[in-house]
C-alpha positions as CSV (number, residue, x, y, z in Angstrom):
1,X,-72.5,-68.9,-32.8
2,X,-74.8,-66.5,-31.3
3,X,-75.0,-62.8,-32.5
4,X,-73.0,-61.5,-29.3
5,X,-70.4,-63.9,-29.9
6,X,-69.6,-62.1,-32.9
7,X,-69.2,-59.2,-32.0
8,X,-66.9,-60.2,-29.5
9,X,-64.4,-61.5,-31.5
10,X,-64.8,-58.9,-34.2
11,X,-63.7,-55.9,-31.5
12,X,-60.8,-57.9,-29.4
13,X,-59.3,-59.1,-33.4
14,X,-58.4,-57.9,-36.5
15,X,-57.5,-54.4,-37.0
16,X,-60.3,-52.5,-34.9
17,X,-58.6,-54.1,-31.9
18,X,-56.2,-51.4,-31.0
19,X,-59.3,-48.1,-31.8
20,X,-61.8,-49.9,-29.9
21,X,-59.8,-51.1,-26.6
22,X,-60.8,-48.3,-24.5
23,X,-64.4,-48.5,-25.3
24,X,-64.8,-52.3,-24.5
25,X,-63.8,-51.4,-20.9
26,X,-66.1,-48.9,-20.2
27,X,-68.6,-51.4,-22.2
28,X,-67.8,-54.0,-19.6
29,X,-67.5,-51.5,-16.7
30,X,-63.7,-51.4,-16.1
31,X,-61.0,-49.2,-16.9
32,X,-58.7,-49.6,-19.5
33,X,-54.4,-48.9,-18.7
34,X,-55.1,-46.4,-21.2
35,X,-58.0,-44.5,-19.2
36,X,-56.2,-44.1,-16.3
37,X,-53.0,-43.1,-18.0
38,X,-55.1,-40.4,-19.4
39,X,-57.1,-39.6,-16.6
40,X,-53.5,-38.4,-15.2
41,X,-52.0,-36.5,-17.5
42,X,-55.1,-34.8,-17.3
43,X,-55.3,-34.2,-14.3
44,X,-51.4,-33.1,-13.9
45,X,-52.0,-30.7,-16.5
46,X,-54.4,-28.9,-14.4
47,X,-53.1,-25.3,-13.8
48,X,-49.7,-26.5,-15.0
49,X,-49.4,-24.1,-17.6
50,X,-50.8,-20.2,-17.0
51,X,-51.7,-18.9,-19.4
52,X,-54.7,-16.1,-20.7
53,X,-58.2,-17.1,-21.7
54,X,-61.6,-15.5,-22.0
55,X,-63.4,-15.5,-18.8
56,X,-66.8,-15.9,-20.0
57,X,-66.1,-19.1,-22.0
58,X,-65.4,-22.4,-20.7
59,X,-66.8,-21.6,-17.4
60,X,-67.9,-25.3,-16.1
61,X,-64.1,-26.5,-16.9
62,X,-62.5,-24.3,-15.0
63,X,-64.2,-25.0,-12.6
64,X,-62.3,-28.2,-11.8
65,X,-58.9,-26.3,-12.3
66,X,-56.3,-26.1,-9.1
67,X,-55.8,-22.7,-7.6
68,X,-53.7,-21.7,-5.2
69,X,-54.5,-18.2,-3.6
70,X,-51.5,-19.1,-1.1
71,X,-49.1,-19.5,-2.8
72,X,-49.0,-15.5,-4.1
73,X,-49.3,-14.7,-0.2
74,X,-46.2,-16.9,0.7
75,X,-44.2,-16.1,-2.1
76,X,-44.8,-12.3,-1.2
77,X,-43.8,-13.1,2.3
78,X,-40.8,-14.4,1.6
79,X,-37.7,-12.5,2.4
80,X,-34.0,-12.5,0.3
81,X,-31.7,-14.6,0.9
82,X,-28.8,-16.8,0.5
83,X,-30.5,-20.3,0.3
84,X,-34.1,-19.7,0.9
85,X,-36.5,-17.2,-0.5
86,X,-36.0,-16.4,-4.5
87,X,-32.5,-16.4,-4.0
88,X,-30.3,-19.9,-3.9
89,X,-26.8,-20.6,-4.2
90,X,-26.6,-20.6,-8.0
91,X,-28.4,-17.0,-8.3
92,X,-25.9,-16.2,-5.6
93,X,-22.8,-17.1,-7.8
94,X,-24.1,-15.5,-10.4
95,X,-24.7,-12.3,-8.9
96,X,-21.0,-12.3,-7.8
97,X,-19.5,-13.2,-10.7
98,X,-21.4,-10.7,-13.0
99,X,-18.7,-8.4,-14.2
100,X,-20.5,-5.3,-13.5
101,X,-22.2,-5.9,-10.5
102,X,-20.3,-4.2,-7.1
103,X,-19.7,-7.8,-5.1
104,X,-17.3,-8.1,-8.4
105,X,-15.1,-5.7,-6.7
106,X,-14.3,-7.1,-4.1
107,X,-14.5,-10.8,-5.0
108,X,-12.4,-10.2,-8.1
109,X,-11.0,-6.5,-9.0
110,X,-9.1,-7.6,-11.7
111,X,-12.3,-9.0,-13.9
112,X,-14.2,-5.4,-12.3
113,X,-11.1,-3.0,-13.7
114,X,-11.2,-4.8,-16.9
115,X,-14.8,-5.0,-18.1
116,X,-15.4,-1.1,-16.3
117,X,-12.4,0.0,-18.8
118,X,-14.0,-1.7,-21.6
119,X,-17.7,-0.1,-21.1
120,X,-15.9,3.3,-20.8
121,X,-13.8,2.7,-24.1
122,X,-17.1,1.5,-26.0
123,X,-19.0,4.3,-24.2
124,X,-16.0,7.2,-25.7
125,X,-16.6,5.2,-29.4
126,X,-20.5,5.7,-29.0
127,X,-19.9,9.4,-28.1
128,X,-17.6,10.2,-31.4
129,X,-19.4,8.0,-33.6
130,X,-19.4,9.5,-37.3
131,X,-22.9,11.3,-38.2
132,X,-23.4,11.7,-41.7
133,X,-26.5,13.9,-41.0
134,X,-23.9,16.4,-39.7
135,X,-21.5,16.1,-42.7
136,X,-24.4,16.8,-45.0
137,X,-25.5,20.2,-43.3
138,X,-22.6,21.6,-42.7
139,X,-19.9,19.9,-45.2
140,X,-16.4,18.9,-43.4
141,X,-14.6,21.5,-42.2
142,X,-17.8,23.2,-40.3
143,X,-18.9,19.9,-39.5
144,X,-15.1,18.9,-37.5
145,X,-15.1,22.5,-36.3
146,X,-18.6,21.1,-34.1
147,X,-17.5,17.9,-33.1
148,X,-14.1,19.3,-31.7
149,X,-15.2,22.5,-30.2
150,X,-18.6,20.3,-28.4
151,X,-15.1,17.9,-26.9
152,X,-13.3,20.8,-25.6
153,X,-10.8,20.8,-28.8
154,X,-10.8,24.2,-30.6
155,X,-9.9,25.1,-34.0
156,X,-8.5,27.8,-36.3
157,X,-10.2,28.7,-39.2
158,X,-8.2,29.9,-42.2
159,X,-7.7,33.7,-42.3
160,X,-8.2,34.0,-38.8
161,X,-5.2,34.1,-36.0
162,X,-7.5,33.2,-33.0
163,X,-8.5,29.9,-32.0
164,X,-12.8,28.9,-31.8
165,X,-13.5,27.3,-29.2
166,X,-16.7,27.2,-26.5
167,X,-17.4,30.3,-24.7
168,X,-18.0,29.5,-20.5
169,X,-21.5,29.6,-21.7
170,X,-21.1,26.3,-23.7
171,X,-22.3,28.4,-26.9
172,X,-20.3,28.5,-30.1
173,X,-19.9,31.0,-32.7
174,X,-19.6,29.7,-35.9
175,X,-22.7,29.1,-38.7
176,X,-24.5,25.9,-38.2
177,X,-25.6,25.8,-41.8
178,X,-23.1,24.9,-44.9
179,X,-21.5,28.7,-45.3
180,X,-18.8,28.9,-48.3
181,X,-15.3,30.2,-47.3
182,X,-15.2,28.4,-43.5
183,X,-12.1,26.3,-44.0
184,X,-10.3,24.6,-40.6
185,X,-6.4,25.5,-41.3
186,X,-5.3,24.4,-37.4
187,X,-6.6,21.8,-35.0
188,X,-5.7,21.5,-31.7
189,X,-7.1,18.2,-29.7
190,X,-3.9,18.4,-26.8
191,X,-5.0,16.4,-23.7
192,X,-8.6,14.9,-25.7
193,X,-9.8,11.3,-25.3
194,X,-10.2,11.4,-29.0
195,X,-10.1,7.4,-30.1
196,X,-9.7,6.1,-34.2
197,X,-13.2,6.3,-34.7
198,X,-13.8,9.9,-33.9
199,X,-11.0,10.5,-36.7
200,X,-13.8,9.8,-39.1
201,X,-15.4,13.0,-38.4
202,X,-11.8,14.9,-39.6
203,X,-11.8,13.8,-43.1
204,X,-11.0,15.6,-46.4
205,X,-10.0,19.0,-44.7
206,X,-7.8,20.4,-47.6
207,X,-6.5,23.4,-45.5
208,X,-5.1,21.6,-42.7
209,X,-1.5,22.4,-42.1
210,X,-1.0,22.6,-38.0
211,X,-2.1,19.8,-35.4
212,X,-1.5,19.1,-32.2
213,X,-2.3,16.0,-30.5
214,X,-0.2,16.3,-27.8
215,X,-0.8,14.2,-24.5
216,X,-3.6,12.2,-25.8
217,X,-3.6,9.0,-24.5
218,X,-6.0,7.0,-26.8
219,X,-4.1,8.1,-30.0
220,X,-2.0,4.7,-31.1
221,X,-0.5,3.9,-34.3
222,X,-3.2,2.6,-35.8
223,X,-4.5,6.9,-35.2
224,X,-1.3,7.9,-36.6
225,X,-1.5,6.0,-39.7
226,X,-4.9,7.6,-40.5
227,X,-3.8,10.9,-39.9
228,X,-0.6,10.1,-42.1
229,X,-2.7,9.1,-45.1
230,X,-5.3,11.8,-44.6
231,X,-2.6,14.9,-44.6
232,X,0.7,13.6,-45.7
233,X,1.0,16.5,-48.6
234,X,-0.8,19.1,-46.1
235,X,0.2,19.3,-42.5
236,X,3.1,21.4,-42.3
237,X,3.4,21.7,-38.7
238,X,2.7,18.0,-35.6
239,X,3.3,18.1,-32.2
240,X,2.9,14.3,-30.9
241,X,4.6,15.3,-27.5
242,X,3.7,12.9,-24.6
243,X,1.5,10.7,-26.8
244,X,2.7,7.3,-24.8
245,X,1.3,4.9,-27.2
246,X,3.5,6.2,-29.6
247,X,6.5,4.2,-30.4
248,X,8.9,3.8,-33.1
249,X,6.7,1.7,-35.2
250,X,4.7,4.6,-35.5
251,X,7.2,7.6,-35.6
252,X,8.9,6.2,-38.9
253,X,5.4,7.3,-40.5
254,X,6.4,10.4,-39.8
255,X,8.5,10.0,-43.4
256,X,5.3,10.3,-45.6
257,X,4.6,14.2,-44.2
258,X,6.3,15.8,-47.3
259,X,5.8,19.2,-46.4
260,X,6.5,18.5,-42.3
261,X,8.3,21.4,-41.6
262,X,8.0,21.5,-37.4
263,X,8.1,18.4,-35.4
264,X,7.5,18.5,-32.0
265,X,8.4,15.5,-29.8
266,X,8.6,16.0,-25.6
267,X,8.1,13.8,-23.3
268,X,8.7,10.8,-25.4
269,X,11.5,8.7,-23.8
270,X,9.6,5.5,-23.7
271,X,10.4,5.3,-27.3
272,X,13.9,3.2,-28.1
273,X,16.7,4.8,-30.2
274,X,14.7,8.0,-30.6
275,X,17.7,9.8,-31.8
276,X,18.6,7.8,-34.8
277,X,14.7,7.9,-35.7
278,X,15.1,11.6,-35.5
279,X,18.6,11.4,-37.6
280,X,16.7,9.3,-40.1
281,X,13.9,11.7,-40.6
282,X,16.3,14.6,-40.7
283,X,18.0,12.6,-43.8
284,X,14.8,12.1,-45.6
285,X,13.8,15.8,-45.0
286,X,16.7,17.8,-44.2
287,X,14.2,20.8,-44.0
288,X,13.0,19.1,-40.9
289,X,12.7,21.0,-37.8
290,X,12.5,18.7,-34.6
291,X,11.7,20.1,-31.1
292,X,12.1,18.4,-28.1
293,X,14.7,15.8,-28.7
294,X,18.9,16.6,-28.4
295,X,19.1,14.3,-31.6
296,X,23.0,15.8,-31.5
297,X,25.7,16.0,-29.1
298,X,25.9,18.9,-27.7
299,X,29.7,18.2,-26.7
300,X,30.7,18.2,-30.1
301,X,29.6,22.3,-30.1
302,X,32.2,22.9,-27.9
303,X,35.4,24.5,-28.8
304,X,34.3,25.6,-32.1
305,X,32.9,28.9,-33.7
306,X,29.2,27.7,-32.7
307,X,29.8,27.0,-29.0
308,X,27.8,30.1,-28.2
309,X,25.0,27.8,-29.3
310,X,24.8,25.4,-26.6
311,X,23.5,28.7,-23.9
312,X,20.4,29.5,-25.8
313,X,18.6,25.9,-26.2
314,X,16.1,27.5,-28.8
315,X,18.4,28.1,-31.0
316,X,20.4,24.6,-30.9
317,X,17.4,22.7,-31.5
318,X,16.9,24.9,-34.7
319,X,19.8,23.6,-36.4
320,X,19.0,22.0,-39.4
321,X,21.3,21.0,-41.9
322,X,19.4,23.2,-45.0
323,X,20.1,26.1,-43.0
324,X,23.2,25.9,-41.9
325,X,24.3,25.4,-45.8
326,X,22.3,28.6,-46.5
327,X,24.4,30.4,-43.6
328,X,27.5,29.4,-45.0
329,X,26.4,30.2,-48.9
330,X,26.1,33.6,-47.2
331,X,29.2,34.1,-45.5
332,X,30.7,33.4,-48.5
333,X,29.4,35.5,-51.0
């Protein structure tokens, strides 16, 4: 067997078969499947992929890459639309069922009212957001009195009898440093979008005794039974009037105030059996003074010795039963 003979069958046998298949064809002049499989995916991954190199290396191969100057002018020609251009029916459901987008409105309102009230309620939680920065420089009564006053709340500082508030010039006069002796004793937030995470910024104000929430329309009863366990040994005076979240799940809190001594309630006849909730409050405190509700009959007044009573409504809503035994200790002694 000659020499060539060999070699033949030592390259198309044994284990060297499969590593030197490609080169026997280009040995014999013909391409291998395996050439022109890879002459392909060479060729297809010509300009396939864009992305950066160094333009003074590699200049002879890319040389043989594909470019297309034409198509950058006819995608810049193109013009929006529906089903040609860069626009097709799937962008074009997309962009009318994004929640936020104005076709929304008038495709589907519903989904549009709904996710705009829930950007404006996180929005209101972003703006009241507790800042412990502020807490730190001006401890937490100067620092509520600055987050009220900059929500158009105002406050009344102990010792004082007017209420701080911003001037017309947007300015406020109170220190904006820690300053000894500034204590909040009164708060008034009536008509505020104040939500349960602003209450964070109205913590551990030992002074508090009066606050008036009335007519806000975020506070709920999970806001109530914060403020309950914040000042149920403090606040002396609440006025919860027209708070329509409100409901008698939350007005049976109103038990823990210990030292409540005004209640004020208008506007709240969404709430069921509002009268026996006031009769029931009355019994735990019977020093309980509730505006705003006729938790009595006023028919039963009449005929008696306190019928003048029922012409001056100030006075009938005053009647609580610890004064009416002090009245009558007095008449008899």
């Amino acid at each position: 067997m000659s020499l060539l003979s060999r070699s033949l069958r030592l390259l198309y046998s044994g284990p060297l078969k499969g590593r030197v298949g490609v080169r026997t064809g280009y040995w014999w002049g013909h391409d291998t499947l395996e050439d022109q499989w890879a002459r392909e995916r060479q060729e297809r991954e010509k300009g396939a992929l864009i992305s950066w190199t160094d333009p003074d290396r590699n200049i002879d191969e890319k040389k043989e890459y594909i470019w297309a100057p034409t198509r950058i002018q006819t995608e810049a020609a193109l013009t929006l639309g529906v089903t040609n251009g860069l626009i097709n029916v799937s962008d074009w459901f997309a962009m009318t069922t994004k929640p936020f987008h104005w076709f929304t409105f008038f495709f589907d309102p519903v989904v549009f009212t709904e996710e705009q009230r829930k950007r404006n309620h996180h929005n209101l939680v972003l703006s009241q957001i507790f800042v412990r920065e502020r807490l730190t420089l001006l401890g937490p009564d100067l620092a509520a009195a600055h987050f009220l006053c900059h929500r158009n709340c105002r406050v009344r500082f102990r010792g004082n009898t007017e209420w701080t508030e911003l001037s017309p010039k947007r300015s406020l006069n109170i220190p904006a440093v820690y300053v000894k002796g500034w204590y909040i004793e009164a708060i008034d937030v009536a008509t505020s979008e104040l939500v349960y995470e602003g209450l964070q910024n109205l913590r551990n104000l030992q002074y508090l005794k009066h606050l008036d929430v009335s007519y806000c329309k975020k506070l709920d009863v999970w806001c109530f039974d914060r403020i309950s366990g914040e000042y149920m040994t403090s606040l002396e005076y609440l006025d919860i009037s027209g708070c329509t979240k409100l409901d008698w799940n939350a007005l049976e809190i109103i038990w823990k105030f210990s030292n409540l001594k005004t209640l004020v309630m208008k506007d709240m006849e969404h709430v069921k059996d509002i009268n026996m909730i006031c009769l029931m409050l009355l019994d735990v405190n019977p020093n309980l003074k509730i505006i705003g509700v006729d938790y009595i009959d006023k028919t039963l007044l009449e005929g008696t010795e306190h019928e003048h009573l029922l012409m001056d409504e100030g006075a009938f809503l005053s009647i609580e039963p610890g004064e009416i035994k002090e009245k009558e200790m007095s008449q008899k002694n």
